[in-house]
TISE-900249 format. One record per residue (C-alpha): residue number from 1; y, z, x; chain; residue in three letters. Coordinates in steps of 0.02 Angstrom, whole numbers. Each point is the difference from the previous one (the first is absolute). Layout:
<nodes>
{node NUM,{Y,Z,X},A,ALA}
...
</nodes>
This chain:
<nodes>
{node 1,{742,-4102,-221},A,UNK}
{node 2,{-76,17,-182},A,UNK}
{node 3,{-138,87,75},A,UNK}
{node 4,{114,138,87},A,UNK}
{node 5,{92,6,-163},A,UNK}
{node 6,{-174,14,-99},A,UNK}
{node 7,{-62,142,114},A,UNK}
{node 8,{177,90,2},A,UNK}
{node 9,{-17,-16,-174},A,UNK}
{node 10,{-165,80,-31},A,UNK}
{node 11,{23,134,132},A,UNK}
{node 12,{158,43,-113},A,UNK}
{node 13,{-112,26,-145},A,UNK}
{node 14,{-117,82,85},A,UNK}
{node 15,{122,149,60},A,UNK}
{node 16,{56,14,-156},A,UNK}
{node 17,{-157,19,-108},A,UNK}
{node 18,{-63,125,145},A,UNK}
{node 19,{154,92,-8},A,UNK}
{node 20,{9,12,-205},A,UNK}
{node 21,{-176,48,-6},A,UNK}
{node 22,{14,148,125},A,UNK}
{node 23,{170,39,-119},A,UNK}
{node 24,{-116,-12,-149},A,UNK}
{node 25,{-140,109,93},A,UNK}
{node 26,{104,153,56},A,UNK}
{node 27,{130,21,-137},A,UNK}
{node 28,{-107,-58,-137},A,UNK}
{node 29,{-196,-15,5},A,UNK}
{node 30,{18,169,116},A,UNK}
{node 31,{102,99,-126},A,UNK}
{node 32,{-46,-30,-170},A,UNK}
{node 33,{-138,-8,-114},A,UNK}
{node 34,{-109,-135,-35},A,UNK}
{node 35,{49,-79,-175},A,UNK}
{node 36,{154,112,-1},A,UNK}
{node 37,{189,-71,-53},A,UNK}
{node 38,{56,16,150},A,UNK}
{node 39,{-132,-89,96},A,UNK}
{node 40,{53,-162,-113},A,UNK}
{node 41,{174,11,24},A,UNK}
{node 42,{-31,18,180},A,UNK}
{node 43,{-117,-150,16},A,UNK}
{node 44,{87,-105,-94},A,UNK}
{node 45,{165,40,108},A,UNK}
{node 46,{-116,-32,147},A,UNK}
{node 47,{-32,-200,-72},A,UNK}
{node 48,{162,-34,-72},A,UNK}
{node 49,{129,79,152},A,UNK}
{node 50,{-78,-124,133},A,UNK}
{node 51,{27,-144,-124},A,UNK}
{node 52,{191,30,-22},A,UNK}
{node 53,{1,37,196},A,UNK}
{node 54,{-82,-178,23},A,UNK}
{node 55,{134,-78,-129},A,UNK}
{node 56,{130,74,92},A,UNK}
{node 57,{-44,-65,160},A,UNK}
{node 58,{-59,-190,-55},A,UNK}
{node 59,{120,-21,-157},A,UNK}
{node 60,{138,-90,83},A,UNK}
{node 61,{-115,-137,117},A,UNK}
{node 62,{-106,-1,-173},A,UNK}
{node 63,{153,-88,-95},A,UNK}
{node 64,{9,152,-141},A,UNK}
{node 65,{168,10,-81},A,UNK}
{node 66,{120,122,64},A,UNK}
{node 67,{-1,115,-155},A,UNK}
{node 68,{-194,12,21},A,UNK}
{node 69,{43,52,177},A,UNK}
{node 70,{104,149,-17},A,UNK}
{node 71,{-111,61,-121},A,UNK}
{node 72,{-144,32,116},A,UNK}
{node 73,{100,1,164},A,UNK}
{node 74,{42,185,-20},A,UNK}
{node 75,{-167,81,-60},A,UNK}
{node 76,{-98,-108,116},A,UNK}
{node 77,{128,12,153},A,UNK}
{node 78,{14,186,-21},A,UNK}
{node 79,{-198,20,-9},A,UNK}
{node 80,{-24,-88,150},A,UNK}
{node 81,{115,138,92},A,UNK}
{node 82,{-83,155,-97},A,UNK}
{node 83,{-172,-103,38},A,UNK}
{node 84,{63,21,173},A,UNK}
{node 85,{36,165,25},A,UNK}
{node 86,{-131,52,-138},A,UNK}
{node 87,{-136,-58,124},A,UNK}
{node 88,{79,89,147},A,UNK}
{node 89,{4,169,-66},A,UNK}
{node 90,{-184,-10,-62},A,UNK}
{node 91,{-60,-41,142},A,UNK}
{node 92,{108,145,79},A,UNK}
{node 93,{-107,91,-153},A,UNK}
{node 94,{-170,-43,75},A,UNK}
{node 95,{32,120,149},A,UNK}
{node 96,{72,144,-134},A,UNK}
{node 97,{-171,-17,-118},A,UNK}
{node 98,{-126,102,117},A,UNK}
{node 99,{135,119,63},A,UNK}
{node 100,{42,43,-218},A,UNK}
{node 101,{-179,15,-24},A,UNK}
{node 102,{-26,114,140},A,UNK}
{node 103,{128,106,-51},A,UNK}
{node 104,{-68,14,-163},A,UNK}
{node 105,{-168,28,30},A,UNK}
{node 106,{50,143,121},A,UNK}
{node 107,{79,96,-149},A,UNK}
{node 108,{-129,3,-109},A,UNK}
{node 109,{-116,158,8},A,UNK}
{node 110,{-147,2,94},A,UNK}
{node 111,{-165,16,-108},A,UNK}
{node 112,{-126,137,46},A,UNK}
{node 113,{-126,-36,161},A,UNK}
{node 114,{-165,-4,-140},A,UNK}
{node 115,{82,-129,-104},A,UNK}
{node 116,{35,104,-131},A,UNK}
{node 117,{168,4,-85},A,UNK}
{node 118,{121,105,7},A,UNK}
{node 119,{24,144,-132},A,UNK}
{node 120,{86,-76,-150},A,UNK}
{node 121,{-22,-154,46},A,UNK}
{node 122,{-31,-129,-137},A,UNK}
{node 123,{-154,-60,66},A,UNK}
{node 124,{-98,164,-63},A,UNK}
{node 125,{83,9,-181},A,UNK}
{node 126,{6,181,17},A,UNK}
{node 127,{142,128,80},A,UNK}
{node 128,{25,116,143},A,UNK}
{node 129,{-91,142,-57},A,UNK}
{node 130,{-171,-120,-23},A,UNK}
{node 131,{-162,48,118},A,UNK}
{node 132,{-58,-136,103},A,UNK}
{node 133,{-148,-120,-5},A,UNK}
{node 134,{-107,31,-155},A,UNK}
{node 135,{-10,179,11},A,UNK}
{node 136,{21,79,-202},A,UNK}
{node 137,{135,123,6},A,UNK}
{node 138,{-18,185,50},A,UNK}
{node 139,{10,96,-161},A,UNK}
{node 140,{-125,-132,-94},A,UNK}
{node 141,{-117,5,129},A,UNK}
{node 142,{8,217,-26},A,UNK}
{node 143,{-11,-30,-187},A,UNK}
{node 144,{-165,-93,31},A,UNK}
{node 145,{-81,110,114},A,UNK}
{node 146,{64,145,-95},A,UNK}
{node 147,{-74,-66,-176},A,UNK}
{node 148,{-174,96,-52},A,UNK}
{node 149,{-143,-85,-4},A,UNK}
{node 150,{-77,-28,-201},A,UNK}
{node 151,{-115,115,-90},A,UNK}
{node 152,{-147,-32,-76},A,UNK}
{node 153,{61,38,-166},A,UNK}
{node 154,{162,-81,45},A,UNK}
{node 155,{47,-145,-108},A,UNK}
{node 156,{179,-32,38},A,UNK}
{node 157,{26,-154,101},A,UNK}
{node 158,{44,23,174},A,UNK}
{node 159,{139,-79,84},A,UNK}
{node 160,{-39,-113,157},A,UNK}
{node 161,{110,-10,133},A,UNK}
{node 162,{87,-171,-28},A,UNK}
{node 163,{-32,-108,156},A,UNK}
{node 164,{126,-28,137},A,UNK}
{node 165,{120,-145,-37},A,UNK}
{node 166,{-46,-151,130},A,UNK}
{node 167,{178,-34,120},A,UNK}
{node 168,{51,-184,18},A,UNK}
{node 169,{-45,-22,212},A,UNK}
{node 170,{185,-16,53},A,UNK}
{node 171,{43,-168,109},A,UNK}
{node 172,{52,33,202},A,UNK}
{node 173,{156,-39,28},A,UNK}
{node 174,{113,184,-55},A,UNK}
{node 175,{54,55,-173},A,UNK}
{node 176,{78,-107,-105},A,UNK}
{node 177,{-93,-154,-10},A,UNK}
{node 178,{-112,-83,102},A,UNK}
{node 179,{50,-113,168},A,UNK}
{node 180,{12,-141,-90},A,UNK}
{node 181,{124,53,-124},A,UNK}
{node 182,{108,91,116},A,UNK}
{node 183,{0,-144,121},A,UNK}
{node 184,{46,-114,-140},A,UNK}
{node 185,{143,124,-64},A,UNK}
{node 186,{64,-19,153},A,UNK}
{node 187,{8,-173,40},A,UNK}
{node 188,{54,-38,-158},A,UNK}
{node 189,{151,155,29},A,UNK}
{node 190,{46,-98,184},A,UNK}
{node 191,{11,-154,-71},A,UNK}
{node 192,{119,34,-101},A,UNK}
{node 193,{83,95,98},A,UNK}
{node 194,{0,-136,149},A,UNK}
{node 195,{53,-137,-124},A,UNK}
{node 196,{136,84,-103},A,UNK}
{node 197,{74,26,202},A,UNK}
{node 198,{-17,-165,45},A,UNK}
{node 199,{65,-65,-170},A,UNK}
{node 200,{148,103,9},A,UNK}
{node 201,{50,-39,174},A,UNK}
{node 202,{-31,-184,-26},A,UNK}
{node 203,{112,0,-145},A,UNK}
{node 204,{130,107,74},A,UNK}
{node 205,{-1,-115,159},A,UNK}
{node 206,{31,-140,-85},A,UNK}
{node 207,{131,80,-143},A,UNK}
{node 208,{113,43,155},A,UNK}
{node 209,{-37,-155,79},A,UNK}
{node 210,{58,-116,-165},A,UNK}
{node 211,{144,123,-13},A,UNK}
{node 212,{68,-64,160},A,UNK}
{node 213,{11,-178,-33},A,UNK}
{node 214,{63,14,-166},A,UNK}
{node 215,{128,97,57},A,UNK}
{node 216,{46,-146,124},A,UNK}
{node 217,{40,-8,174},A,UNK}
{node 218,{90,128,105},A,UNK}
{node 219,{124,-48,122},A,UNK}
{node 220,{-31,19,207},A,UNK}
{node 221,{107,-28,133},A,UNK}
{node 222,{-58,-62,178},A,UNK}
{node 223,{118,-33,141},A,UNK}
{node 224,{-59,-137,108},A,UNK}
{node 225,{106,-45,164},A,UNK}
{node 226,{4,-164,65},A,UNK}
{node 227,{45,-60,172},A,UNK}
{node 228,{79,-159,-32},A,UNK}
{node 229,{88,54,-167},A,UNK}
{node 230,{195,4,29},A,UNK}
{node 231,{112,134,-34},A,UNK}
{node 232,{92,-73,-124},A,UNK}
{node 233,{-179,2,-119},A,UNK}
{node 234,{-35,178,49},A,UNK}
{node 235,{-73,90,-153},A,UNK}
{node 236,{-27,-157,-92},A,UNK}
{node 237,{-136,65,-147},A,UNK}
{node 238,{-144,-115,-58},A,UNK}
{node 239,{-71,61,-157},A,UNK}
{node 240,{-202,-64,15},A,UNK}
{node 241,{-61,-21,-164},A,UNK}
{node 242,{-200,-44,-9},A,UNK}
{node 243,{-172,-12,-97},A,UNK}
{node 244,{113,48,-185},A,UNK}
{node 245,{-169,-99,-85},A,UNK}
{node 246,{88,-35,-176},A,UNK}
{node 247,{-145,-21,-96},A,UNK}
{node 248,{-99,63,-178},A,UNK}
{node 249,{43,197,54},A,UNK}
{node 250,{164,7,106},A,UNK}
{node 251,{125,-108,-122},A,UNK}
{node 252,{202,11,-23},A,UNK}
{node 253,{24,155,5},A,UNK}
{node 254,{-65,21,172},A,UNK}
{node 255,{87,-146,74},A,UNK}
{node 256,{194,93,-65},A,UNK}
{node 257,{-71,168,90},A,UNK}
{node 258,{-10,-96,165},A,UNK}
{node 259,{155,-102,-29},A,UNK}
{node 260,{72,170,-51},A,UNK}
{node 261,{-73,77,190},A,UNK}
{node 262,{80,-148,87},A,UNK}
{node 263,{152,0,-67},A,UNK}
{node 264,{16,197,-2},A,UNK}
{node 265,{-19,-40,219},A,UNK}
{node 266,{137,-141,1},A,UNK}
{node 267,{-84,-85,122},A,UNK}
{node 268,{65,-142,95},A,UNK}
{node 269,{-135,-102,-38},A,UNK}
{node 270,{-163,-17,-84},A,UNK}
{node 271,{-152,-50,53},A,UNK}
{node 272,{-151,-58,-105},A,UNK}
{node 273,{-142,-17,94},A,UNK}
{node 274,{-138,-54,-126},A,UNK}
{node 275,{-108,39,-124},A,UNK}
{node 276,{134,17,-138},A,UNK}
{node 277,{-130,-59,-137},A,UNK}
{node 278,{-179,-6,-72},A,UNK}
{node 279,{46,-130,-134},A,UNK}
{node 280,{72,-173,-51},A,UNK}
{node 281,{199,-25,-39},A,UNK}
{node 282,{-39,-24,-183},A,UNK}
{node 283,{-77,170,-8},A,UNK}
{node 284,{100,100,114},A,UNK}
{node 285,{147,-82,7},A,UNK}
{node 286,{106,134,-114},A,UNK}
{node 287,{-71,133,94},A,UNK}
{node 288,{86,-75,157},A,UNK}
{node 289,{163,5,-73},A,UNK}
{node 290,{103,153,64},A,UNK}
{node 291,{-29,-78,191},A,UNK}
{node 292,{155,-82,-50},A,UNK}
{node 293,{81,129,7},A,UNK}
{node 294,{-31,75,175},A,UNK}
{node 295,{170,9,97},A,UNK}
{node 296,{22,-9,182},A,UNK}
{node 297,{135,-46,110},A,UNK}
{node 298,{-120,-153,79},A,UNK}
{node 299,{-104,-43,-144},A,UNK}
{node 300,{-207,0,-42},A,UNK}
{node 301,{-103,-104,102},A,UNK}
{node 302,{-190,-11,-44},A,UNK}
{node 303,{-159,-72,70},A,UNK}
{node 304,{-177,-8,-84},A,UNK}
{node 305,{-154,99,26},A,UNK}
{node 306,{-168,-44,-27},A,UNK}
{node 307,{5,34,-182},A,UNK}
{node 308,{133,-128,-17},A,UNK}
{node 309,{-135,-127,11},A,UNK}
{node 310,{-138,78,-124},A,UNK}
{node 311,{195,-17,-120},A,UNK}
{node 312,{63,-153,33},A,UNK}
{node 313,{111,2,127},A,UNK}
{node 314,{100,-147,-1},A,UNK}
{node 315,{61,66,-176},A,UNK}
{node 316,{40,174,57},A,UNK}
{node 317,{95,-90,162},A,UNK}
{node 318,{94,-74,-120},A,UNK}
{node 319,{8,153,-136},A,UNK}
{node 320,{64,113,116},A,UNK}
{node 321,{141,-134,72},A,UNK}
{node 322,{63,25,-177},A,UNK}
{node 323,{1,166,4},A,UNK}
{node 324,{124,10,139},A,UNK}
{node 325,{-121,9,127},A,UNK}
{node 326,{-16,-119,180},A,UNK}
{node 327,{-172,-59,29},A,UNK}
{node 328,{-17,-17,179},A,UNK}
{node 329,{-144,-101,17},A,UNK}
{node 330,{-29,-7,173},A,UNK}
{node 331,{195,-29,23},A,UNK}
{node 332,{143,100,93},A,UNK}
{node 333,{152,57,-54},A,UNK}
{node 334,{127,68,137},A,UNK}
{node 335,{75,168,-48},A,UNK}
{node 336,{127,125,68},A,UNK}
{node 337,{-55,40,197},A,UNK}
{node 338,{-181,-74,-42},A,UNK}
{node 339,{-109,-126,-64},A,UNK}
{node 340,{-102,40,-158},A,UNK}
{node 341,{-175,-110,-18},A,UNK}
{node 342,{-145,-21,-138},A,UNK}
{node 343,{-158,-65,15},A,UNK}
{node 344,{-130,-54,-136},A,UNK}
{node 345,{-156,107,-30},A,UNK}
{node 346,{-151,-58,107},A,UNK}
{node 347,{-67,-30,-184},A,UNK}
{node 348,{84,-141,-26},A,UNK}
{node 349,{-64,-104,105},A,UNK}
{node 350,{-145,-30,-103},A,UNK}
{node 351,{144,-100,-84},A,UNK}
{node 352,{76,-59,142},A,UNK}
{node 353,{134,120,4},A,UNK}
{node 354,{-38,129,132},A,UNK}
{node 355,{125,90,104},A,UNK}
{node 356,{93,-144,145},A,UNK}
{node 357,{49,116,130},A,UNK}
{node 358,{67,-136,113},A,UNK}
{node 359,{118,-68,-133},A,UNK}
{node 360,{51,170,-55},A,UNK}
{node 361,{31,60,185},A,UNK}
{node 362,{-34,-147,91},A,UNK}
{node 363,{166,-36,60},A,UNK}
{node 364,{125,156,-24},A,UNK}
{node 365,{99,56,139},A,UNK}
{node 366,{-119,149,61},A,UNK}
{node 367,{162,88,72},A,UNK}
{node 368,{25,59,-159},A,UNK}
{node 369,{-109,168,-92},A,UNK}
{node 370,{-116,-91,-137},A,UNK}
{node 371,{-88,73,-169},A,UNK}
{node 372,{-139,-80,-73},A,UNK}
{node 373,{-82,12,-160},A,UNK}
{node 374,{-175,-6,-15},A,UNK}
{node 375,{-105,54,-151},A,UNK}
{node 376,{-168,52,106},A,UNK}
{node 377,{24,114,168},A,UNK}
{node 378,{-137,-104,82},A,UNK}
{node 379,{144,-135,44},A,UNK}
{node 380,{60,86,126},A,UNK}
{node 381,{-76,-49,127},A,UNK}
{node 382,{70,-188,-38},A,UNK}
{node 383,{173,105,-14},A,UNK}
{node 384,{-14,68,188},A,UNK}
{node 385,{-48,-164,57},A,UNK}
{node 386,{179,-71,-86},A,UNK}
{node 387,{102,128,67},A,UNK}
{node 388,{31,88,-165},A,UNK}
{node 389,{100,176,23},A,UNK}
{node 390,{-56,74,-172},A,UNK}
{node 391,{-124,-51,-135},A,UNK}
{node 392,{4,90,-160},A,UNK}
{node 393,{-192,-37,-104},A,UNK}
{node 394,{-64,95,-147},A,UNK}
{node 395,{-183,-46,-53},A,UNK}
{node 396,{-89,143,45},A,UNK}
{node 397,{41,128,-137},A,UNK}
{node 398,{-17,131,131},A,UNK}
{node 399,{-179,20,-80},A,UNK}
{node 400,{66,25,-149},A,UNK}
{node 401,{-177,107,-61},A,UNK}
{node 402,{-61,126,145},A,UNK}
{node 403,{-88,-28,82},A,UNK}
{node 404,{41,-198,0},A,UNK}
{node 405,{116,23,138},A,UNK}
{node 406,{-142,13,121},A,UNK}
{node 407,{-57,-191,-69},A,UNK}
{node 408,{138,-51,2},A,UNK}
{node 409,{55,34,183},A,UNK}
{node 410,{-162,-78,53},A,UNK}
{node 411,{94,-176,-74},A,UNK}
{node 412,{153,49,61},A,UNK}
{node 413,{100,41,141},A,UNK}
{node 414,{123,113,-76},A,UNK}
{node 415,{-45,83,-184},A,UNK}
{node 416,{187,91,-3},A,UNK}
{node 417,{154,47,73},A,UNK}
{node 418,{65,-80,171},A,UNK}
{node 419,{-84,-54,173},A,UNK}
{node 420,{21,-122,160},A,UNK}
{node 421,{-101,-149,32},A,UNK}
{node 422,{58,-40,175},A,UNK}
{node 423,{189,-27,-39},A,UNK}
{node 424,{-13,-26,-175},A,UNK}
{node 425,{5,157,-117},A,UNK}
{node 426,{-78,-25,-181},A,UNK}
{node 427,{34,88,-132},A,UNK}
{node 428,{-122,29,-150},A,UNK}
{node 429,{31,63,-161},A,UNK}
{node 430,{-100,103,-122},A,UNK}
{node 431,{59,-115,-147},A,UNK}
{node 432,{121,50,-167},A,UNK}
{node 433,{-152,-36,-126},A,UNK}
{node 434,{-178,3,8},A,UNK}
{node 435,{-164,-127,-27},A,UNK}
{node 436,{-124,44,-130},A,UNK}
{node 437,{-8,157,-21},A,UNK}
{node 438,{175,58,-33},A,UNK}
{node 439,{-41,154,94},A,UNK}
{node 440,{34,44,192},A,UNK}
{node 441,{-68,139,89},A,UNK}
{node 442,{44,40,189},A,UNK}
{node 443,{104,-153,-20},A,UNK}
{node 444,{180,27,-104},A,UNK}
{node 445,{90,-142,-24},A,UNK}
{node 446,{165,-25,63},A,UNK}
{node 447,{138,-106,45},A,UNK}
{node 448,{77,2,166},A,UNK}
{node 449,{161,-12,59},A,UNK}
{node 450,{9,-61,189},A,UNK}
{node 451,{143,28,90},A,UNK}
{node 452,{13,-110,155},A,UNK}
{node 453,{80,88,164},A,UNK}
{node 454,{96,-71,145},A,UNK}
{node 455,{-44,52,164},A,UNK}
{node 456,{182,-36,38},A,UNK}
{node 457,{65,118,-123},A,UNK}
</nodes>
């Protein structure tokens, strides 16, 4: 196991430091001047960006207070996502590079078919009206021939013809400079042009993208009927509530925007299906605080996610119980016209605490429509085998970053929105917050409100 961690570990590193030195190699080394200002600044960003990206990432597991951690959580979190989408575009770039060059080179005059430039050009020093070659110019060449030839009692000094000026040979390649300094111009012209694109688009992406999770979660609605539900529980609404990652960059203020989007729904009930934190109690406890004041008719019932564990989770259990909240820890609590279930995350069993299907389900009365919650969407195939009407997971961020969505449906069986498993139907949500990187892209965060439907209605 340390070995798979050591060689996860180095292959890590080794993206990274291939990734920040083609950064370094296009935007910087390609576009400036050796020794200039600029080429500093832009090597030393090149060393130091990676570092705080690093911190960010290891700071927590590394034991580094929590003040040290929001400090470099949101210059090396947001790197990591313009790092992203930095590389993307270059390489997009590559393809642009001969087509720019082409282009170029097309508009620039074409030199004469002896070599010889152009009239006016600056490679002959002399203007349009100048003869060509080495030839002296008509009316001195008259004067000479024209001049008498000395007496012999002459004694004035006679004038020679002064001797053609000698023309600089004049490089191939057109007027204006030779090949090689054209061919520079114009790499040096497309490279900036390529990498002030790619710049720009990285930076918008990822603007927008950090936009839409600090604005927090919008609200969706998704009708789900149910064959087993009764009438009298028609249009019950669940509010799912997943991956909110309180952490070093989403705080207090986030957590009252998605209180504020739950309570704006009046849901029934709420559901928290993991990953609420990225932190102990003692550092994120305040920023918990307005969960207490969610309102629903039925209450808040929670279960962990895998990030429970890397937090403590046996604190949070207990945190959120506090808070108002029902841990349902692989429990059952009958409701209205159904039964609602929770499972622990599959990552707690490296504690011995992993989800206990039969004793959450094990011995309900299957005549009746279930929901279960389950942090991770790969559960349910466990939840078919139980019976299980609904499940309602999270984990998946919906990709979060494109394209991540396409990873992350290779680990999953649903990445969003709703689907059957035999007779089970699972519902995934996108998530109200975000990990890392508090950006999203292709991926908005939401909160859903599911409104269970009788087929009796």
């Amino acid at each position: 196991m340390v070995v798979v961690f050591v060689l996860v570990a180095l292959s890590v590193v080794a993206l990274l430091a291939g990734a920040h030195w083609y950064v370094w190699r296009r935007l910087v080394r390609d576009t400036t001047a050796p020794g200039s200002v600029l080429r500093r600044v832009g090597t030393v960003a090149a060393v130091l960006l990676p570092v705080l990206a690093v911190g960010a990432l290891v700071g927590a597991r590394a034991g580094a207070p929590f003040w040290v951690q929001q400090v470099v959580a949101w210059p090396g979190y947001l790197w990591l996502a313009v790092l992203l989408y930095l590389v993307m575009a270059l390489v997009v770039g590559e393809a642009v590079r001969p087509l720019l060059r082409r282009a170029l080179r097309r508009r620039e005059p074409a030199a004469p078919a002896d070599g010889t430039p152009a009239a006016g050009s600056p490679a002959t020093g002399r203007g349009p009206d100048a003869g060509a070659g080495q030839a002296a110019p008509p009316r001195a060449a008259a004067g000479a021939a024209a001049a008498p030839a000395p007496g012999p009692g002459d004694t004035d000094t006679v004038t020679q013809p002064a001797p053609p000026v000698p023309v600089a040979p004049v490089a191939p390649g057109g007027p204006g400079g030779s090949t090689a300094s054209g061919d520079f111009s114009r790499r040096l012209f497309v490279s900036r042009v390529v990498g002030a694109g790619a710049a720009a688009a990285a930076l918008g992406t990822v603007g927008y993208g950090t936009y839409g999770v600090m604005r927090g979660p919008r609200l969706k609605r998704v009708r789900v009927p149910l064959a087993k539900l009764p009438r009298s529980a028609h249009g019950f609404r669940i509010a799912v509530v997943s991956d909110v990652h309180l952490g070093p960059v989403l705080g207090r203020a986030h957590t009252q925007r998605i209180v504020d989007t739950i309570n704006s729904a009046q849901p029934d009930l709420v559901a928290v299906v993991g990953d609420l934190v990225d932190g102990s109690v003692a550092d994120l406890g305040h920023a918990a605080e307005p969960l207490a004041r969610i309102r629903s008719r039925h209450g808040t019932f929670f279960v962990t996610g895998n990030h429970e564990y890397f937090s403590g989770a046996e604190q949070w259990v207990e945190h959120v119980r506090e808070l108002g909240m029902r841990p349902l820890e692989n429990d059952r609590v009958e409701i209205a016209g159904f039964d609602l279930a929770g499972v622990n995350d599959i990552a707690g069993e490296s504690e011995g605490q992993g989800p206990d299907f039969v004793r959450a389900l094990g011995d309900r009365d299957r005549t009746r429509a279930s929901v279960l919650l389950a942090h991770q969407p790969v559960v349910v195939h466990d939840a078919v085998r139980h019976g299980v009407d609904l499940q309602l997971s999270g984990h998946t961020h919906g990709g979060q970053l494109w394209p991540g969505n396409y990873i992350a449906a290779r680990a999953n069986p649903t990445v969003a929105g709703l689907e059957r498993y035999g007779d089970t139907q699972l519902y995934v949500s996108r998530g109200a917050g975000a990990w890392g990187p508090p950006v999203r892209v292709g991926a908005d965060s939401d909160i859903t409100v599911v409104e269970l439907a009788s087929r009796q209605a």
